[in-house]
N, CA, C and O of each residue as an XYZ file, in Angstrom:
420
protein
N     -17.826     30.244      9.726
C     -16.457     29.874      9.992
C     -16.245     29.514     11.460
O     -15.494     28.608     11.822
N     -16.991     30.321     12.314
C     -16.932     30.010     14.120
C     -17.047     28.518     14.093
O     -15.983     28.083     14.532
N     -17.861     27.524     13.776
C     -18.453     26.415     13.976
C     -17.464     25.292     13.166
O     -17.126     24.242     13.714
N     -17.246     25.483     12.443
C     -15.815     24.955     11.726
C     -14.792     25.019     12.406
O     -14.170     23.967     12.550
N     -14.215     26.392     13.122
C     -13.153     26.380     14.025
C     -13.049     25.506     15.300
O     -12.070     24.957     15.805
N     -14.467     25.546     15.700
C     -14.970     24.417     16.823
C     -15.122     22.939     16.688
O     -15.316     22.222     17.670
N     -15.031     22.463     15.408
C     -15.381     21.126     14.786
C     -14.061     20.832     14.584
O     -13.592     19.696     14.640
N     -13.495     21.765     14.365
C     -11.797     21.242     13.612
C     -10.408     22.116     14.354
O      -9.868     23.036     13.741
N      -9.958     21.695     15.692
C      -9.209     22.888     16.556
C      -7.976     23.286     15.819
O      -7.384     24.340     16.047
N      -7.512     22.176     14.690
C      -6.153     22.171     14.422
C      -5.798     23.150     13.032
O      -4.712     23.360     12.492
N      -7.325     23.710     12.655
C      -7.402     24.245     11.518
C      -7.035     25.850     11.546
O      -7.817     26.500     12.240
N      -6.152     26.484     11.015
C      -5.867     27.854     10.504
C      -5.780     28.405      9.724
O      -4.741     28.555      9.081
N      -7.256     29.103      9.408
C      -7.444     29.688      8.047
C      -7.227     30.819      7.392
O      -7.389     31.998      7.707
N      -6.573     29.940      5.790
C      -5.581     30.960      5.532
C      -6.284     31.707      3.956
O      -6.025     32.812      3.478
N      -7.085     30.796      3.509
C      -7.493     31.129      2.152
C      -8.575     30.498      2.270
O      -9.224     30.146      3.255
N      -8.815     30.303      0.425
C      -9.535     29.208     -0.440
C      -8.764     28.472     -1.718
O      -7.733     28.945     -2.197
N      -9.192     27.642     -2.053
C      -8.709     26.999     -3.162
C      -9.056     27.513     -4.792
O      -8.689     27.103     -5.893
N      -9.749     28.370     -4.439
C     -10.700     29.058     -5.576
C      -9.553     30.011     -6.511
O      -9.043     31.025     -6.033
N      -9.209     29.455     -8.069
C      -8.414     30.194     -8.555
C      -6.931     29.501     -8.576
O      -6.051     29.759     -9.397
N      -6.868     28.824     -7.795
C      -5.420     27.769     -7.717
C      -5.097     26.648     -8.714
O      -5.636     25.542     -8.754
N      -4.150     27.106     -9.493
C      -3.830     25.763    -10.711
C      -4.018     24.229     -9.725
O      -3.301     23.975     -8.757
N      -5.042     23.405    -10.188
C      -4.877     22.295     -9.952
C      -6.470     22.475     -8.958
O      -7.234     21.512     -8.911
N      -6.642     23.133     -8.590
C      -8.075     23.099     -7.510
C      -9.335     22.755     -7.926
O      -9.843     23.420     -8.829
N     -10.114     21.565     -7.289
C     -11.199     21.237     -7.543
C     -12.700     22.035     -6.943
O     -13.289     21.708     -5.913
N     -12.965     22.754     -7.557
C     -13.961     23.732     -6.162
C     -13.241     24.717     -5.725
O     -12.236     25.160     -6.280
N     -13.898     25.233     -4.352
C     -13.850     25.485     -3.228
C     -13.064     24.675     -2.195
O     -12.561     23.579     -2.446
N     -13.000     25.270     -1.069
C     -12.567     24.351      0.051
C     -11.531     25.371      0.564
O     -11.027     26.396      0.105
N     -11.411     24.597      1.819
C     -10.381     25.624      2.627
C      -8.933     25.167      2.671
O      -8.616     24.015      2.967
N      -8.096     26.101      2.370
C      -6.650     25.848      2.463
C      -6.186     25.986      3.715
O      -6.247     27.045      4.338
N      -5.728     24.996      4.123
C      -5.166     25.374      5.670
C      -3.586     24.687      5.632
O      -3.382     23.473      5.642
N      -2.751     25.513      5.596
C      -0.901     25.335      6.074
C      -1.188     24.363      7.368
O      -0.706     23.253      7.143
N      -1.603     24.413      8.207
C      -1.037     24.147      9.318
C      -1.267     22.554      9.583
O      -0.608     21.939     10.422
N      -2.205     21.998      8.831
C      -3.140     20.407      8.822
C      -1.749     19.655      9.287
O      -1.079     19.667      8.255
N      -1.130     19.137     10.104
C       0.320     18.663     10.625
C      -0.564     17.143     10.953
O      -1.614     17.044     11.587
N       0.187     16.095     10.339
C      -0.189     15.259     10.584
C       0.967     14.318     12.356
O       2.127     14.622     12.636
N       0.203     13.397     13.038
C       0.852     12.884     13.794
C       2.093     12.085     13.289
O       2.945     11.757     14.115
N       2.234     11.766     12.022
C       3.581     10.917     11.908
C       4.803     11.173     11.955
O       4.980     12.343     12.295
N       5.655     10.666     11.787
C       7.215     10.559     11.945
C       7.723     10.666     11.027
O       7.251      9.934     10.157
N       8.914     11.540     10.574
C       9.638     11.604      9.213
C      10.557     10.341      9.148
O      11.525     10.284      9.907
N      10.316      9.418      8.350
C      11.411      8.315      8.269
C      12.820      8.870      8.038
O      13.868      8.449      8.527
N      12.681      9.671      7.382
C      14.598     10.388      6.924
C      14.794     11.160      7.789
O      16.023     11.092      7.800
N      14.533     11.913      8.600
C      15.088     13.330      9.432
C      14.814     12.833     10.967
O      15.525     12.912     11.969
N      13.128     12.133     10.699
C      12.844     11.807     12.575
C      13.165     13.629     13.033
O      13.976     13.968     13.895
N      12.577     14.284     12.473
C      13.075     15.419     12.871
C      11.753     17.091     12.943
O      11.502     17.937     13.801
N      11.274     16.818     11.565
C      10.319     17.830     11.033
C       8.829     17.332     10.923
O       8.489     16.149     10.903
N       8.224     18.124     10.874
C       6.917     18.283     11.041
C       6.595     17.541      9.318
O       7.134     17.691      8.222
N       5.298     16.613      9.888
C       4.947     16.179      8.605
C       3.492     16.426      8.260
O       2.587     16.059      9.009
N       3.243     17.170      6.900
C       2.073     18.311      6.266
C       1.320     17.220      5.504
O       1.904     16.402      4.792
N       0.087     17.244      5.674
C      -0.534     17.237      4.375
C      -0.505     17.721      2.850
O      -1.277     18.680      2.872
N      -0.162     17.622      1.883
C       0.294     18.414      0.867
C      -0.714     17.337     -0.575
O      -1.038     16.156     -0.448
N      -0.899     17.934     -1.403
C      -1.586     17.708     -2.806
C      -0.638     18.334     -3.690
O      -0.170     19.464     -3.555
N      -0.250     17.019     -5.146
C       0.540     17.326     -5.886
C      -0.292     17.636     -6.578
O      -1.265     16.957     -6.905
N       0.064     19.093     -7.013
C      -1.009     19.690     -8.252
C      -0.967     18.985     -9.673
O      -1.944     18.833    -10.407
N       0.466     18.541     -9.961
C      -0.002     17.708    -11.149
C      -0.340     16.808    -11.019
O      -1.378     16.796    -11.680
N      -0.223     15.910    -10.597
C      -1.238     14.599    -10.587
C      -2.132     14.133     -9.423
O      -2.358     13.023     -8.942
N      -2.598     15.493     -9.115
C      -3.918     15.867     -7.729
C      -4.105     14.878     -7.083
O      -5.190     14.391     -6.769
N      -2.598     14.347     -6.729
C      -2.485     13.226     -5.314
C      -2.057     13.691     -4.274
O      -1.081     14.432     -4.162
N      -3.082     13.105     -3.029
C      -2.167     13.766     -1.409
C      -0.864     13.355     -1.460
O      -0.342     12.882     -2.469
N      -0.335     13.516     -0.435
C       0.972     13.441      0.332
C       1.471     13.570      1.486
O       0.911     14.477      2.103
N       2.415     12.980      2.152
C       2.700     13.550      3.539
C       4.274     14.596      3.112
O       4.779     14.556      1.990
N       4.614     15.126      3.818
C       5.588     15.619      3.155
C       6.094     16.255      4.775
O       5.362     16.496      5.735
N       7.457     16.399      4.675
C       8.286     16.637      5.692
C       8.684     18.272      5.471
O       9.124     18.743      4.422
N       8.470     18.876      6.492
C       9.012     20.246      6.205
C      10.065     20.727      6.554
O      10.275     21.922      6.345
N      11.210     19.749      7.315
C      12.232     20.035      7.244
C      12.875     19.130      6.209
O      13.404     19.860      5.370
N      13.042     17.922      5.928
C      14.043     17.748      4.663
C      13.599     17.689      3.333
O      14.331     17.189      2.478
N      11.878     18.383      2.892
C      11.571     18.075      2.285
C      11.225     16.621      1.538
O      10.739     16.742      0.413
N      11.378     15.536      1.931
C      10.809     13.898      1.479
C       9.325     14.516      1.539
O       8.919     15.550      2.068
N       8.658     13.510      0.807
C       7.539     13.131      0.971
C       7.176     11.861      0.630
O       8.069     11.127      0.209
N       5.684     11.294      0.747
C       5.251      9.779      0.690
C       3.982      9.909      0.427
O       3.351     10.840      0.927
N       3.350      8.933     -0.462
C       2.596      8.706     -0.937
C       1.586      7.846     -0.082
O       0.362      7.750     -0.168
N       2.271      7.397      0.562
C       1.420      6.447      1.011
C       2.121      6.504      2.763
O       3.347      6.392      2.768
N       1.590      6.632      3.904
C       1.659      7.043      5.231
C       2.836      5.373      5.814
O       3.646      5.362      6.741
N       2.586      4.547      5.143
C       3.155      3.696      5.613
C       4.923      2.901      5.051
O       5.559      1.880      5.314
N       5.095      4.142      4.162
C       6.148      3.647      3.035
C       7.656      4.134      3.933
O       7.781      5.157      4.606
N       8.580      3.184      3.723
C       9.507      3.416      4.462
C      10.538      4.588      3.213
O      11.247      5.425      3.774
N      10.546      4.577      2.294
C      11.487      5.678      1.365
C      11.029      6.675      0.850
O       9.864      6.363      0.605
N      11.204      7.784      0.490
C      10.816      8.660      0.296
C      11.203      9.359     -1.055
O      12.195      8.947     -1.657
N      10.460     10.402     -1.559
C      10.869     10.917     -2.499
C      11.086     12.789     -2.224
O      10.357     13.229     -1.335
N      11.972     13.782     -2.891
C      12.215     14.845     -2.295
C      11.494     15.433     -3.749
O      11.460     15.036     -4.914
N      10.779     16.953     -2.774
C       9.517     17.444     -3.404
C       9.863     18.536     -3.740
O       8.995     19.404     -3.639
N      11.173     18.942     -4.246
C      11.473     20.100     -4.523
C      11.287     20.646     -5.698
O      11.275     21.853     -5.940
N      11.158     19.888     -6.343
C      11.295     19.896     -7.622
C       9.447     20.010     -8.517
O       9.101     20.125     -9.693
N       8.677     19.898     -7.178
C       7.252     19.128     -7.171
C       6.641     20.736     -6.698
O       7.174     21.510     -5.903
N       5.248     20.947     -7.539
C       4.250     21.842     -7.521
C       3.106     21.462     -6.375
O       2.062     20.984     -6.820
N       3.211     21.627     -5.003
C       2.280     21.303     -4.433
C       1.119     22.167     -3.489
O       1.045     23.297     -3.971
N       0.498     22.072     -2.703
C      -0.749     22.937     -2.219
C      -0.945     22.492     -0.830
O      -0.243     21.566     -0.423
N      -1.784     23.018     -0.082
C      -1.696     22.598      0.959
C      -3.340     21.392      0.884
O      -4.279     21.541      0.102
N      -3.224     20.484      1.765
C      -4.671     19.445      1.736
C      -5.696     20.600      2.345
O      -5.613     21.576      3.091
N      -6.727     19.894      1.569
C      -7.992     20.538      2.657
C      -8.643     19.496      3.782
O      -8.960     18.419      3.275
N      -8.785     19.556      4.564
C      -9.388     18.740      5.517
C     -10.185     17.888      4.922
O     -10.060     16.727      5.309
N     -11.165     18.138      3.898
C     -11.758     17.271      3.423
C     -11.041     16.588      2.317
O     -12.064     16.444      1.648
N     -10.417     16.222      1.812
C      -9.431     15.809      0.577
C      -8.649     14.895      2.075
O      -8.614     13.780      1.553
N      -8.114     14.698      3.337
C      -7.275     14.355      3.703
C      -8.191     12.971      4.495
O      -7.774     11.845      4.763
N      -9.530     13.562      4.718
C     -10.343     12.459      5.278
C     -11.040     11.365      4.180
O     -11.110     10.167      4.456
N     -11.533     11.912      2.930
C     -11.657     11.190      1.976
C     -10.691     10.159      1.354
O     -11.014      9.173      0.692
N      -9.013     10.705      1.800
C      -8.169      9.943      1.626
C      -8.226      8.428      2.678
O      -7.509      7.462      2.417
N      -8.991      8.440      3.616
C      -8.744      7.851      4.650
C      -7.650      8.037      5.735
O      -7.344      6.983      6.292
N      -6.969      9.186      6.170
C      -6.074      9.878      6.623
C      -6.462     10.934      7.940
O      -5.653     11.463      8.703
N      -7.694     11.041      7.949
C      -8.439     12.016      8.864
C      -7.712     11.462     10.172
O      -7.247     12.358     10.876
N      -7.510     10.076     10.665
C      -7.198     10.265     11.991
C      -5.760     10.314     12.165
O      -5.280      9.733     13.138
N      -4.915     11.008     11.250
C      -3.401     11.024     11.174
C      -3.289     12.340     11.281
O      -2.189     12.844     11.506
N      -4.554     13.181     11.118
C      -3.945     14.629     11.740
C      -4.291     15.345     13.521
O      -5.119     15.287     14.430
N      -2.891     16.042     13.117
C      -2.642     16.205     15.045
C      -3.597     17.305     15.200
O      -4.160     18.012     14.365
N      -3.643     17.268     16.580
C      -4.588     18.545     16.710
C      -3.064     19.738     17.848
O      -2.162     19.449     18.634
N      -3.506     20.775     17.364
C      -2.047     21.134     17.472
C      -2.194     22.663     18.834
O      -1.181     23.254     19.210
C-alpha cells in the first residue's frame, strides 16, 4: 500500500470493492478521487468520480448539488439522487480515459 500512496498522492484509502452490489473484482475504493473540473450548475462543489452501479458507468458527479455527467464535456446535467452509485477506482477512471482530470489534492 506505501508504494501506491507514493504513485497516487490524491488517493485515500478507505476500503475495497470486494462484496459491493455492482463490483467487478477487487480494487480500491477511494471517496476522495476529486476530479479538476467545474460544476456547470453550481460552479460551486467539488466534482467526484462516481460509478453507477446499475448500469456500471463512470460519472462525474457534483457533491454539492448533486448533477452529474456522463460524459466530462456535456453542458446539462442529470441529478443522482435518485441513482445507486460507488465511488471510481483509480483504475476504472484511467481506463475511462479520464486519468488526467483527477486533481491531486
Amino acid at each position: 500500500m506505501i508504494d501506491l500512496i507514493k504513485m497516487r498522492p490524491s488517493l485515500k484509502i478507505v476500503g475495497t470493492l470486494d462484496g459491493f452490489p455492482g463490483a467487478k473484482g477487487g480494487g480500491v475504493v477511494d471517496e476522495s478521487l476529486v476530479s479538476c473540473l467545474e460544476c456547470h450548475t453550481c460552479s460551486n462543489g467539488l466534482i467526484v468520480f462516481g460509478v453507477d452501479v446499475e448500469s456500471d458507468r463512470l460519472l462525474l458527479e457534483c457533491e454539492e448539488c448533486m448533477t452529474a455527467r456522463w460524459q466530462s464535456g456535456e453542458e446539462s446535467g442529470f441529478l443522482t439522487i435518485d441513482m445507486l452509485t460507488r465511488p471510481a477506482t483509480y483504475d476504472e477512471i484511467w481506463a475511462m480515459g479520464w486519468g488526467l482530470f483527477i486533481r491531486n489534492l
